[in-house]
TIPA-5102 format. One record per residue (C-alpha): residue in three letters; x, y, z. Coordinates in steps of 0.25 Angstrom, whole numbers, plus 2048, in hexadecimal, padded with zeros to 3 digits. Layout:
% residues N
+-----+-----+-----+-----+
!  aa !   X !   Y !   Z !
+-----+-----+-----+-----+
! ALA !   X !   Y !   Z !
...
+-----+-----+-----+-----+
***
This chain:
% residues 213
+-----+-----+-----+-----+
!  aa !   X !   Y !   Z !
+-----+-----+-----+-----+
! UNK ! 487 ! 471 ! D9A !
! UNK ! 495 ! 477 ! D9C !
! UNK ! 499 ! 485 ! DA0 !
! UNK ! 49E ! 48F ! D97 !
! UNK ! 4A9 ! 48E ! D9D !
! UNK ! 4AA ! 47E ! D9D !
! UNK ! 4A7 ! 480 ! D8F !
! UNK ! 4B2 ! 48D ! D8B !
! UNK ! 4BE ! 483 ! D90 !
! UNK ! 4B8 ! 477 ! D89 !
! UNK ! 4BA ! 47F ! D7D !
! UNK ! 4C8 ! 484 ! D80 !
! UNK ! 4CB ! 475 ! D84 !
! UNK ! 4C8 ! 46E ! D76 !
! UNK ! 4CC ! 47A ! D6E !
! UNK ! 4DC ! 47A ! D75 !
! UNK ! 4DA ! 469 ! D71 !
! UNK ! 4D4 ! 46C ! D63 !
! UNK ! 4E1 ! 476 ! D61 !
! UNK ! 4EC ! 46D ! D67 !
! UNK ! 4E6 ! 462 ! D5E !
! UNK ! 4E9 ! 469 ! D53 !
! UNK ! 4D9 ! 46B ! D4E !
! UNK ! 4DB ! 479 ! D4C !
! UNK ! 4E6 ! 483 ! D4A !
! UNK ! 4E9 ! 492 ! D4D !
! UNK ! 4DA ! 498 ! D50 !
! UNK ! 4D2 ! 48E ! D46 !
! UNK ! 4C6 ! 486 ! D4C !
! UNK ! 4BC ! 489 ! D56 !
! UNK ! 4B4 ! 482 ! D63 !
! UNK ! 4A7 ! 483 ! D69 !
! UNK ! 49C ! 47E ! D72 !
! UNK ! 48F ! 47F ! D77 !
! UNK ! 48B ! 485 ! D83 !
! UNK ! 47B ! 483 ! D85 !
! UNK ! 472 ! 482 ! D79 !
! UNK ! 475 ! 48E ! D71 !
! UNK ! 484 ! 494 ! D76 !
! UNK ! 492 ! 490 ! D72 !
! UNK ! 4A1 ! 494 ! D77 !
! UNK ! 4A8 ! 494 ! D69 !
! UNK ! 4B6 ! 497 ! D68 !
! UNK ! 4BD ! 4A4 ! D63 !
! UNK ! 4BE ! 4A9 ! D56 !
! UNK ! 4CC ! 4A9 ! D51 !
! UNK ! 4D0 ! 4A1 ! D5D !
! UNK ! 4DA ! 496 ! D62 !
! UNK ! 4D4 ! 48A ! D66 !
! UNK ! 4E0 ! 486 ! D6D !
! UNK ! 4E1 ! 493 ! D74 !
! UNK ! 4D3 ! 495 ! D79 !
! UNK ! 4CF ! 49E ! D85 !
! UNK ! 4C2 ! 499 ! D8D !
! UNK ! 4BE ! 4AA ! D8E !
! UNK ! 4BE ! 4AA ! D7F !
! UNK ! 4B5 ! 4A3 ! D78 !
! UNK ! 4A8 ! 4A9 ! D73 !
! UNK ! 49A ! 4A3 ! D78 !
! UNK ! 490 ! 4A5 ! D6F !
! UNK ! 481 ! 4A0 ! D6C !
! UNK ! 47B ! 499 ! D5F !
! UNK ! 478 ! 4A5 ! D58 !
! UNK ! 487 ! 4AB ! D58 !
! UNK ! 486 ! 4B3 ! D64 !
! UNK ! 492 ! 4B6 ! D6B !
! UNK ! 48C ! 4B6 ! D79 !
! UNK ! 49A ! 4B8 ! D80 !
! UNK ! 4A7 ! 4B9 ! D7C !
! UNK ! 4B3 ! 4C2 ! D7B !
! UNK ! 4B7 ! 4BB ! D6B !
! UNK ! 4B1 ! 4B8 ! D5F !
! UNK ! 4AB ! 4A9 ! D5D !
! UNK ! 4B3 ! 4A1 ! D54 !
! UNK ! 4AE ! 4A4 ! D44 !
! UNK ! 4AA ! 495 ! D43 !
! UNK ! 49E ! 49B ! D4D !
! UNK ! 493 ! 497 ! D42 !
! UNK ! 496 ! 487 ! D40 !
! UNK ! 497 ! 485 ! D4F !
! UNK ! 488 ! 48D ! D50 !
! UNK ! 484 ! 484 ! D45 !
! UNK ! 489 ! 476 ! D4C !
! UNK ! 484 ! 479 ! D5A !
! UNK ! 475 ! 47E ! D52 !
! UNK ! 475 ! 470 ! D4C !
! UNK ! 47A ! 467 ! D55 !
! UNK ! 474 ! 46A ! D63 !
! UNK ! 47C ! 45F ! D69 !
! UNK ! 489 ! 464 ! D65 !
! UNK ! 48F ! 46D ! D72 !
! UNK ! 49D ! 46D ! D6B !
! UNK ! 4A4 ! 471 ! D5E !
! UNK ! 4B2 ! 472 ! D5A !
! UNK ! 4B5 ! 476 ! D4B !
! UNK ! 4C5 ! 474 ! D47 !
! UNK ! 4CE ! 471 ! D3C !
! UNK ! 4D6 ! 465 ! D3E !
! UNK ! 4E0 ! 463 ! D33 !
! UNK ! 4DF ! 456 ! D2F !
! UNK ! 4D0 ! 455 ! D2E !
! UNK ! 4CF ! 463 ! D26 !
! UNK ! 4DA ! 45E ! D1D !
! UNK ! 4D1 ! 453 ! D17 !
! UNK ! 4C6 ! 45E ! D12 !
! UNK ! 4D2 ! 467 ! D0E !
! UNK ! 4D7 ! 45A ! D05 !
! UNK ! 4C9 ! 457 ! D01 !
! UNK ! 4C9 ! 449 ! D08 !
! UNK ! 4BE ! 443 ! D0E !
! UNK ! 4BF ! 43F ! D1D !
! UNK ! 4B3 ! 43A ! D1F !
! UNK ! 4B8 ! 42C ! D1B !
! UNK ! 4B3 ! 421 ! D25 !
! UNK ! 4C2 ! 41C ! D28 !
! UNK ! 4C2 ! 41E ! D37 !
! UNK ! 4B9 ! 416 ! D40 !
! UNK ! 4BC ! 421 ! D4C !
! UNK ! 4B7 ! 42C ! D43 !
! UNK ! 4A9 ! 424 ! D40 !
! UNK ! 4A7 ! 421 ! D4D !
! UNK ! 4AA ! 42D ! D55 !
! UNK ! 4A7 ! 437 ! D4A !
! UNK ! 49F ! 431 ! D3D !
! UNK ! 49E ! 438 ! D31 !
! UNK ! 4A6 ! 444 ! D2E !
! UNK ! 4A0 ! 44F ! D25 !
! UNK ! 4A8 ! 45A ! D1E !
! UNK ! 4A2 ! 467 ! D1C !
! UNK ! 4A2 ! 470 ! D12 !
! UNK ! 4AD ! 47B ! D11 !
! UNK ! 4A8 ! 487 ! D17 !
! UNK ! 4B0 ! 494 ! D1A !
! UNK ! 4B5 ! 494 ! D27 !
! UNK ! 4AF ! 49F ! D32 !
! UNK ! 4A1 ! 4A0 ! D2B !
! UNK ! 494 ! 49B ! D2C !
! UNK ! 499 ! 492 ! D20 !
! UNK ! 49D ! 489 ! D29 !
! UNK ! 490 ! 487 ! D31 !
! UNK ! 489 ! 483 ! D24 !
! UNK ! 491 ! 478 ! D1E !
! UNK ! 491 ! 472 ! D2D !
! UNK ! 482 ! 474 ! D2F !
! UNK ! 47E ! 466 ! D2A !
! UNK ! 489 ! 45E ! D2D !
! UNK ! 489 ! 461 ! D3D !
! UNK ! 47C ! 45B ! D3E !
! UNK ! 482 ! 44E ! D3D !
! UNK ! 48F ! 44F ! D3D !
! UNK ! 499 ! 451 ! D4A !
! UNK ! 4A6 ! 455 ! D42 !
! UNK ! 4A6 ! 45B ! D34 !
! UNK ! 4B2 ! 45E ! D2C !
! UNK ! 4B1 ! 46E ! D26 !
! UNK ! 4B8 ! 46D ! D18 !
! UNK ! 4C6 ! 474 ! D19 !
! UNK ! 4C3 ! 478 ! D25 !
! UNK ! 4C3 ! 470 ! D33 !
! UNK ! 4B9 ! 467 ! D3A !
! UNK ! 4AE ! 46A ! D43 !
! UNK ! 4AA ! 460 ! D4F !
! UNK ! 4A0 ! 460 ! D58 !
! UNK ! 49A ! 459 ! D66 !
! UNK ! 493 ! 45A ! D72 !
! UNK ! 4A0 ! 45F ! D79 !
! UNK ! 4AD ! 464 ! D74 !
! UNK ! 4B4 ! 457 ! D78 !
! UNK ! 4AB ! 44F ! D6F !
! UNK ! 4AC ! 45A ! D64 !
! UNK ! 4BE ! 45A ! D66 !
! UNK ! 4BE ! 44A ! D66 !
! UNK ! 4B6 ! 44A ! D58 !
! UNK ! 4C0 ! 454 ! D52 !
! UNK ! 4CC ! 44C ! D57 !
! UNK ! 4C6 ! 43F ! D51 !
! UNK ! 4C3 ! 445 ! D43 !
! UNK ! 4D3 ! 44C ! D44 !
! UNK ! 4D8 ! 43F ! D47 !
! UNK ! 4D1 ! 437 ! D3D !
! UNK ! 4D5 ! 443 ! D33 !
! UNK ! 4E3 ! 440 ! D36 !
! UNK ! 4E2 ! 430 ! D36 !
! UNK ! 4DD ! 430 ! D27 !
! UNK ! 4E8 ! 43C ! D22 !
! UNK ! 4F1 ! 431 ! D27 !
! UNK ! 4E9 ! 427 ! D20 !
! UNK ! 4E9 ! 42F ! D13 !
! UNK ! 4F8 ! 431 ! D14 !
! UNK ! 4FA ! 423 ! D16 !
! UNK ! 4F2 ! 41E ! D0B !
! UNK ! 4E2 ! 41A ! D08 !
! UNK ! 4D7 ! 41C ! D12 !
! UNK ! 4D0 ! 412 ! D12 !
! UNK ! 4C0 ! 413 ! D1A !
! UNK ! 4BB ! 409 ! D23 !
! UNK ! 4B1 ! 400 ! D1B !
! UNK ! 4A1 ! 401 ! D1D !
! UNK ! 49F ! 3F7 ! D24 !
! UNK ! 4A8 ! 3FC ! D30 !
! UNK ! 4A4 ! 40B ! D2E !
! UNK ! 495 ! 408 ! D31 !
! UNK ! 499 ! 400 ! D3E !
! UNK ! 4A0 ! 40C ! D43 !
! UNK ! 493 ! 415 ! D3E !
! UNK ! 48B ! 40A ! D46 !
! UNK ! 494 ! 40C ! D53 !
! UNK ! 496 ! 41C ! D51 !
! UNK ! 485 ! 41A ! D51 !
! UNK ! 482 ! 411 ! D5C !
! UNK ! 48B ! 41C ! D66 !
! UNK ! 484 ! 428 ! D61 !
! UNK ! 477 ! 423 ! D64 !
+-----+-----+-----+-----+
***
């Protein structure tokens, strides 16, 4: 198990990436990780993620509890509460809202189409949630279900959440989901979009299953 303080840079580390991506603007999105079973360093409400500091960020536990801080935790507290209670693997969340990917539930286009064989294999199926009003236990509900299966889920008009056993692995699932985003905009300005057939989709479900067990 890392240090807290292992774990406070970490944060800082992958929230000045996520900002110089370009994943987040101003004070929107927020980070957080486990430490032990039933504790979490969380970003600051109303904070930068590209300008975090490693004395501000809020450890609490799973009941809400700010055990030590000098802030507030970020308002999106509840959804990460309700990740970490349903996946006990998970040491690692980072919600977002990349432009590309939000833009195709702000246009009412579906993502989720099976076009990109690095999508199937490194992150499989892609749910979209439904809308829920940002910085309320709204958004913990219409994740509840989907987390239990799902590493990455699109929030209706309103960003992506992604998950993993570290913040690397968490970051790396965000930047493929953006990229791929960007890869089919181009697709869609280009022309059709047209979706691997059946027959290739189940080899890639094949080989995406054979490395997960």
């Amino acid at each position: 198990m890392k240090t807290d303080w292992e774990i406070r840079r970490e944060i800082c580390h992958y929230g000045k990436m996520v900002y110089d991506k370009g994943f987040v603007a101003a004070t929107d999105g927020n980070i957080s990780m486990r430490m032990m079973n039933d504790r979490m360093f969380i970003t600051p409400s109303a904070s930068c993620l590209g300008d975090l500091n490693v004395n501000n960020l809020a450890y609490v536990d799973f009941n809400g509890q700010i055990l030590q801080s000098n802030c507030n935790p970020s308002s999106e507290l509840p959804m990460h509460l309700e990740i970490y209670k349903k996946r006990p693997e998970v040491n690692a969340i980072i919600h977002t809202h990349p432009a590309n990917s939000t833009a195709f539930t702000v246009a009412g286009e579906n993502f989720s189409q099976p076009v990109l064989p690095e999508l199937i294999l490194g992150i499989g199926d892609i749910p979209i949630a439904k809308y829920a009003t940002p910085s309320t236990h709204e958004s913990a509900v219409v994740i509840s279900e989907l987390i239990k299966k799902h590493d990455v889920i699109i929030l209706d008009h309103h960003g992506v959440v992604t998950v993993g056993k570290n913040l690397q692995e968490a970051f790396y699932k965000l930047e493929r989901l953006e990229h791929a985003a960007s890869t089919l905009l181009a697709a869609k300005q280009l022309g059709n979009i047209n979706p691997l057939n059946s027959s290739d989709i189940k080899k890639l479900h094949e080989i995406r299953n054979k490395y997960l067990t």
